[in-house]
C-alpha positions, -999 to 999 in steps of 0.1 A, spaced: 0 0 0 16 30 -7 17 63 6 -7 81 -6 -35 59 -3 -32 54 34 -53 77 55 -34 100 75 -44 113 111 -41 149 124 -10 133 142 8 124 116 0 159 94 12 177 127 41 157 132 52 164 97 43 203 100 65 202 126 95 184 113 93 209 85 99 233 108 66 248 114 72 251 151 39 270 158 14 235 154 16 213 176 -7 183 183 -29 199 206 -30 232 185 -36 212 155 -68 194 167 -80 224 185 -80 239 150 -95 215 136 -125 212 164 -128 250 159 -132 249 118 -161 217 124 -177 239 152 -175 272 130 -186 249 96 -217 238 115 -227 270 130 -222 281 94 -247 257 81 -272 265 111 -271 302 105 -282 295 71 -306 275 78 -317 296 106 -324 326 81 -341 302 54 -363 296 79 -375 329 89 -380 345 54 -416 337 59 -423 319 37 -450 284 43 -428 257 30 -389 262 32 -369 245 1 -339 254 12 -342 246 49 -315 220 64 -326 195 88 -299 183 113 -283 154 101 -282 171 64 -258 193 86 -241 165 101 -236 153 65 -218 184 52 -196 191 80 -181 153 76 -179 161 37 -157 192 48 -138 168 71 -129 148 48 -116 175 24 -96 187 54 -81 153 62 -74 156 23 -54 184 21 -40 177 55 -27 142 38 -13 162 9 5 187 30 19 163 53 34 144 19 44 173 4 67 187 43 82 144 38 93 156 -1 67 133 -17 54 153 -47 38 124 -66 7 108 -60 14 67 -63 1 66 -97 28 86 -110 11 118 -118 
């Protein structure tokens, strides 16, 4: 299994941050920004829905009931975990995906 396939954990991504020398994230500073992006992605979504709501009118198409919310958030954590994978490779000097491109 190579490299790029395997999913990566905050951990790992922060541990590689910081053995490129990004001093500044650390494990616990790492998660806490992550825990702050889902909380600040769902309040997002709620807000939204929130004013969707209250636009008066009888039936609301664009309203987002909870576990619609619950969905997106883990859709934008897994783009996060993504990018987080991709960075993480990139601070090791892996520029390749396994495929070759």
């Amino acid at each position: 299994m190579s490299m790029a396939h395997r999913p990566i954990s905050i951990e790992t991504y922060c541990a590689a941050a910081a053995s490129a020398g990004d001093k500044a994230r650390t494990r616990q500073s790492c998660a806490e920004r992550t825990r702050r992006c889902r909380d600040a992605r769902r309040f997002a979504l709620r807000q939204k829905t929130f004013r969707r709501e209250n636009q008066g009118s009888v039936a609301v198409p664009g309203a987002l009931p909870e576990h619609a919310i619950e969905e997106m958030v883990d859709k934008f954590e897994r783009g996060f975990r993504h990018a987080a994978a991709r960075t993480a490779l990139a601070a090791q000097g892996v520029r390749k995906r396994a495929d070759g491109r």
